[in-house]
C-alpha positions in Angstrom: 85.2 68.7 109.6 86.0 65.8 107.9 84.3 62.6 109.6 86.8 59.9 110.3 85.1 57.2 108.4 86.0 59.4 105.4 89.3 59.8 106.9 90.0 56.0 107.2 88.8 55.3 103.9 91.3 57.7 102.6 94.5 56.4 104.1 93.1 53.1 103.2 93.2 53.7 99.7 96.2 55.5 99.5 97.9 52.3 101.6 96.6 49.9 98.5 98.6 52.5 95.9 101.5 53.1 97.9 102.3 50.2 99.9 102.9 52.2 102.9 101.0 52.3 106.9 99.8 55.7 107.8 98.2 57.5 110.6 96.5 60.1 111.3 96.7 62.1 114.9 95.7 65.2 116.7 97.4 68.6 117.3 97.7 66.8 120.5 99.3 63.7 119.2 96.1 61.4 120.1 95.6 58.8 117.3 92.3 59.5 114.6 92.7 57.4 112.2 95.4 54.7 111.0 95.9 51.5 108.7 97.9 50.0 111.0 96.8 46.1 112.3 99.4 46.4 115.8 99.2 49.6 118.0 101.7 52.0 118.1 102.2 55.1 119.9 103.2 58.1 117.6 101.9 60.5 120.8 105.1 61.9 122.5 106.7 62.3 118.9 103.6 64.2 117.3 102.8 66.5 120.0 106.5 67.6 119.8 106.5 68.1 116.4 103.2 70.2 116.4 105.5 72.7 118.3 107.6 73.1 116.0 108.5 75.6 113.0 109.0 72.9 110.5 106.4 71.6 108.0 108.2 68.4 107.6 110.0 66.1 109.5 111.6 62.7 109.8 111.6 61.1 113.7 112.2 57.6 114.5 112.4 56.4 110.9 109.1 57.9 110.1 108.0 61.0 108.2 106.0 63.5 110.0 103.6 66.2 108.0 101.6 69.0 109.3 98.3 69.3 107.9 96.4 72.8 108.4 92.8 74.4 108.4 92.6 78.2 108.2 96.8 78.0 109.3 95.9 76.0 112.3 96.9 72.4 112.5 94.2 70.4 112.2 96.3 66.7 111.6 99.6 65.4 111.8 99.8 62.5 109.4 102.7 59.4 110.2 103.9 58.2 106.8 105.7 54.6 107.7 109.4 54.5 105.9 112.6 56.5 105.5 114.6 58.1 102.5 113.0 60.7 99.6 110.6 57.6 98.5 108.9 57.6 102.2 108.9 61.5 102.1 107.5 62.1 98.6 104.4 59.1 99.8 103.6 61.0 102.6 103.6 64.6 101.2 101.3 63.2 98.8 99.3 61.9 101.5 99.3 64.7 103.4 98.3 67.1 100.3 95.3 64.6 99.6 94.4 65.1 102.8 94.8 69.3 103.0 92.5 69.2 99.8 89.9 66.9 101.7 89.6 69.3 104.6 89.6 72.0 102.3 86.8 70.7 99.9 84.7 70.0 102.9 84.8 73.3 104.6 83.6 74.8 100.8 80.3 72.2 101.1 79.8 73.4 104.5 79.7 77.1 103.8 77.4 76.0 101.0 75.0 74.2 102.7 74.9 76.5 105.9 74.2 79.0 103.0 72.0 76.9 101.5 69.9 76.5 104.5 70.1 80.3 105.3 68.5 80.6 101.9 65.6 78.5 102.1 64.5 79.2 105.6 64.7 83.4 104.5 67.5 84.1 106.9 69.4 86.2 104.6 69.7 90.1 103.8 69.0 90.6 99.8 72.8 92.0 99.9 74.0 88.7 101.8 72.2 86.4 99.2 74.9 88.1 96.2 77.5 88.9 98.2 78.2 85.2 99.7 76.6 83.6 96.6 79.5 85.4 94.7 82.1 84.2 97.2 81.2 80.7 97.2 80.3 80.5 93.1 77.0 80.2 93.2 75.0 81.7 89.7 72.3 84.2 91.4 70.6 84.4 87.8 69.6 81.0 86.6 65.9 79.2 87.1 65.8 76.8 90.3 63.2 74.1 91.6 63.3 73.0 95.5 62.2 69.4 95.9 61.5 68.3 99.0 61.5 64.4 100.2 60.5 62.4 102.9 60.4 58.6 103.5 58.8 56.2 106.0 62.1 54.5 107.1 64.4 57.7 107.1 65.7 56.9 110.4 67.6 53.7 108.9 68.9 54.8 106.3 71.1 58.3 105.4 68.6 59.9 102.8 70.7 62.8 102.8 73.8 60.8 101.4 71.6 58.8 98.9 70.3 62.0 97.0 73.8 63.4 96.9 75.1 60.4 95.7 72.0 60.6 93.0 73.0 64.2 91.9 77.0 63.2 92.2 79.4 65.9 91.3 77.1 68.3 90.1 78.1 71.5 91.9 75.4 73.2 90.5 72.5 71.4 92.2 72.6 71.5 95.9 71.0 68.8 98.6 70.7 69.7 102.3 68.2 69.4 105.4 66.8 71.6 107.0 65.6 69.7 110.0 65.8 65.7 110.8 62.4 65.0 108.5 63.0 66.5 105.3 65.9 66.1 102.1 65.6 69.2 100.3 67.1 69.2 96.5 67.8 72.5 95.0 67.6 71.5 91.4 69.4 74.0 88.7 66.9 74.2 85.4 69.4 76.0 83.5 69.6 73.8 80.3 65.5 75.0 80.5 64.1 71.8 82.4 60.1 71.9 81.4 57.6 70.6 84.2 57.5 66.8 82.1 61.4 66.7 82.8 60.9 67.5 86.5 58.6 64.8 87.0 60.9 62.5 85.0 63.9 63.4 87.6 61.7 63.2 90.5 60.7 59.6 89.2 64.5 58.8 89.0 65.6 60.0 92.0 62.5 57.7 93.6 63.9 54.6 91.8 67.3 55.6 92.7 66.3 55.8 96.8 64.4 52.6 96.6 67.3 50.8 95.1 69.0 52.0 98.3 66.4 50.3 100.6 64.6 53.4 100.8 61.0 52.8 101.7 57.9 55.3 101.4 59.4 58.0 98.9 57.7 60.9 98.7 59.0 63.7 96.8 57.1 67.5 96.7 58.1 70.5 94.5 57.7 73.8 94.0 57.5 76.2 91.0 60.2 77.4 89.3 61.8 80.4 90.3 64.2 82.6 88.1 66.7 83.8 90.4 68.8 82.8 93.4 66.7 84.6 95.9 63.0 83.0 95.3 64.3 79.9 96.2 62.8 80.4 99.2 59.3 80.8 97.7 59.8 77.4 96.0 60.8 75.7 98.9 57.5 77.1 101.2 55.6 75.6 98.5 56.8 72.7 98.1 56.6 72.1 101.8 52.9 73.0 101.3 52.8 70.6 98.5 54.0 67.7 100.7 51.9 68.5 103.3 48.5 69.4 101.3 49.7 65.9 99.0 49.4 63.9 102.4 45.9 65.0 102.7 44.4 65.2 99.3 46.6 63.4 97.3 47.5 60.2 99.3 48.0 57.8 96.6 50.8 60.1 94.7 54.4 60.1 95.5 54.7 62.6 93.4 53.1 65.9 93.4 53.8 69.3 92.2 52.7 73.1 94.1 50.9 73.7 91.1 48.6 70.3 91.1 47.1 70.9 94.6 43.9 73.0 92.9 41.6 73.8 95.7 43.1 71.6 98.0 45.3 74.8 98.5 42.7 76.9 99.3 41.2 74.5 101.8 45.0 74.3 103.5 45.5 77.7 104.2 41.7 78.0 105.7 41.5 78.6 110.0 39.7 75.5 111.6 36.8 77.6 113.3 35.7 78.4 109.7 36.3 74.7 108.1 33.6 74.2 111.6 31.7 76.7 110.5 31.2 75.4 106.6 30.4 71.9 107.8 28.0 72.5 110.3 26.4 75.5 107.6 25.8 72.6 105.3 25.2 69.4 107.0 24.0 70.5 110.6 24.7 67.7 113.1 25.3 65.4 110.1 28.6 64.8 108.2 29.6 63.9 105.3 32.2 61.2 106.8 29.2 59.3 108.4 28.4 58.1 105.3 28.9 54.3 105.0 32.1 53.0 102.4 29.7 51.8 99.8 27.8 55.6 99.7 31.5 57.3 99.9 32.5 54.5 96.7 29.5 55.7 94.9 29.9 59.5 95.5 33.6 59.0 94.5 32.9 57.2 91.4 30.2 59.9 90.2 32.5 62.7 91.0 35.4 60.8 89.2 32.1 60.5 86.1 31.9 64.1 86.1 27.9 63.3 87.6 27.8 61.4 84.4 24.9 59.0 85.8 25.0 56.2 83.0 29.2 55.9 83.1 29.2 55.3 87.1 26.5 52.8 87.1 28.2 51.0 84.7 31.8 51.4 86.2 30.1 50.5 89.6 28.5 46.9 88.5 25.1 48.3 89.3 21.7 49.2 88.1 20.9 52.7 86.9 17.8 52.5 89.4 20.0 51.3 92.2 22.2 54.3 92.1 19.5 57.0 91.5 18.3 55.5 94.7 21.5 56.1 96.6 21.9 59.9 95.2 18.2 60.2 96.5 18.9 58.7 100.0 21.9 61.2 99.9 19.7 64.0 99.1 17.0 62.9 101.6 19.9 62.9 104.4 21.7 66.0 103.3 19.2 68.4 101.3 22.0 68.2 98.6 21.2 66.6 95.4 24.6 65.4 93.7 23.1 65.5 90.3 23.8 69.2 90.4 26.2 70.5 89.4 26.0 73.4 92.8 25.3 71.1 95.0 28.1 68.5 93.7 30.7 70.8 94.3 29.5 72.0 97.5 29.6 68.0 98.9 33.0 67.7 97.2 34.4 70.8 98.9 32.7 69.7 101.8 34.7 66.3 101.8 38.0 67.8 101.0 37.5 70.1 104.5 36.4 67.1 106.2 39.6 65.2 105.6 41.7 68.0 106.2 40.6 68.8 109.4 40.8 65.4 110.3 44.6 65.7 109.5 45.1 68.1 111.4 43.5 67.8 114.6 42.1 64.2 114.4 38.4 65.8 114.5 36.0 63.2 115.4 33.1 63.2 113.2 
């Protein structure tokens, strides 16, 4: 159905190139739409007219046209004016209008497809049969992006990326549910993984121009036929979620960045318990003040490169050979190897994901 701001803004525009007052009613004759400044009743007339055989017809020195959806009549359109100029105005009108309605039921049987598609609620013969009915190439590579923004309730995200992607029929934009924009993107013209990014990065600069605020933007792998979208969009809903956790500082992530941070996603609680209290007893490894966390940070990010983080940290060599120790003293793990590095680090990465997700108290 076509929304009557859309409507409005269509009469409008066809009232600055014709010089003529339309309106828009009902099959019942009740007014939608019209450009008119003073109100007047085209009810009585209308509803009568819907009645009848005719197309077509001119009552009270106005020109009346039937507009239909699926051979029902979905509008009656008022053209203002008499003779063949007034008639030829408004059958215009009215056949902008016919191709409005028409063009909007296609994008909704896309995107209800669309949606069908990415939340697997399709039959393998379903997927070619309507993808062949609606145009849709089953055989060329696809990436879902998914996006989410901190002021989405202000602001129509859904209409901005559209309005990104324009008239590109073979891209599609849709939402599943009132949090997430999901972009199917078409890599046909064989998109590598750089031009991704550089589209996801344009489509972020694009949103914020809108007043769009918070931009986060997720993707999948890509997938070479119509029906493994689905796979990209599951993971790059895990790649938004598992970014949130591990990845804070990035607007941008791909499913194939998240590393281990995967791993730890997909892990049951009771065992992320389990590891924690395996390795640090009643102890954890969030206790540890900022400046400790800084330095364990730093010599990760070092690669336990000793020299490098003292340096990059502004301190003595001494000073931070005595924090590893003190770290080793309250954990029986010494960070300067490389086992028991990558058991804290793990051990940190659980930490901070089971806070997400339950708001553990440590």
């Amino acid at each position: 159905m076509i929304s009557n701001q859309t409507l409005q803004g269509t009469i409008d525009g066809l009232k600055n190139i014709a010089r003529a007052d339309f309106s828009v009613l009902d099959s019942e004759g009740k007014e939608v739409v019209t450009t008119l400044t003073e109100s007047r009743s085209f009810r009585d007339e209308a509803a009568e007219f819907a009645k009848t055989p005719a197309d077509s017809q001119e009552i009270n020195g106005c020109q009346y046209f039937k507009i239909y959806d699926d051979n029902f009549v979905e509008y009656i359109l008022v053209s203002m004016g008499e003779g063949e100029d007034a008639y030829l105005i408004g059958k215009m009108a009215a056949f902008q209008i016919q191709n409005l309605i028409v063009a909007y039921k296609e994008r909704f049987d896309k995107d209800n497809f669309v949606k069908n598609l990415l939340l697997d609620n399709l039959l393998l013969v379903d997927i070619y049969s309507r993808a062949k009915k609606l145009h849709i190439d089953t055989d060329v590579p696809r990436v879902v992006m998914s996006l989410e923004c901190s002021n989405s309730k202000d602001v129509n995200v859904l209409e901005a990326a559209r309005g990104f992607f324009g008239t590109n029929n073979n891209d599609y934009v849709t939402a599943v549910d009132e949090k997430d924009v999901l972009v199917i993107k078409d890599l046909s013209e064989g998109t590598s993984k750089f031009d991704i990014d550089r589209i996801a990065m344009s489509l972020q600069r694009a949103l914020e121009k809108e007043g769009i605020k918070g931009i986060k933007i997720a993707y999948g792998t890509t997938v070479p036929e119509l029906k493994e979208v689905s796979r990209s969009y599951k993971e790059a809903k895990m790649a938004m979620d598992v970014g949130k956790i591990f990845f804070e500082e990035r607007s941008i992530i791909a499913y194939e960045e998240l590393g281990i941070g995967r791993l730890i996603y997909q892990l049951p609680l009771p065992l992320c318990k389990m590891f924690i209290k395996e390795i640090f007893g009643d102890k954890s490894p969030a206790a540890f003040d900022e400046e400790t966390l800084t330095t364990i940070y730093k010599f990760f990010e070092n690669s336990l490169n000793v020299s490098e983080t003292s340096r990059q940290l502004f301190i003595h060599r001494n000073t931070l050979v005595y924090r590893l120790d003190k770290i080793l003293k309250l954990t029986g793990l010494d960070l300067r190897t490389f086992d028991d590095a990558i058991t804290f680090h793990i051990a940190l990465m659980v930490v901070k994901y089971m806070k997400y997700m339950e708001n553990f108290d440590y």
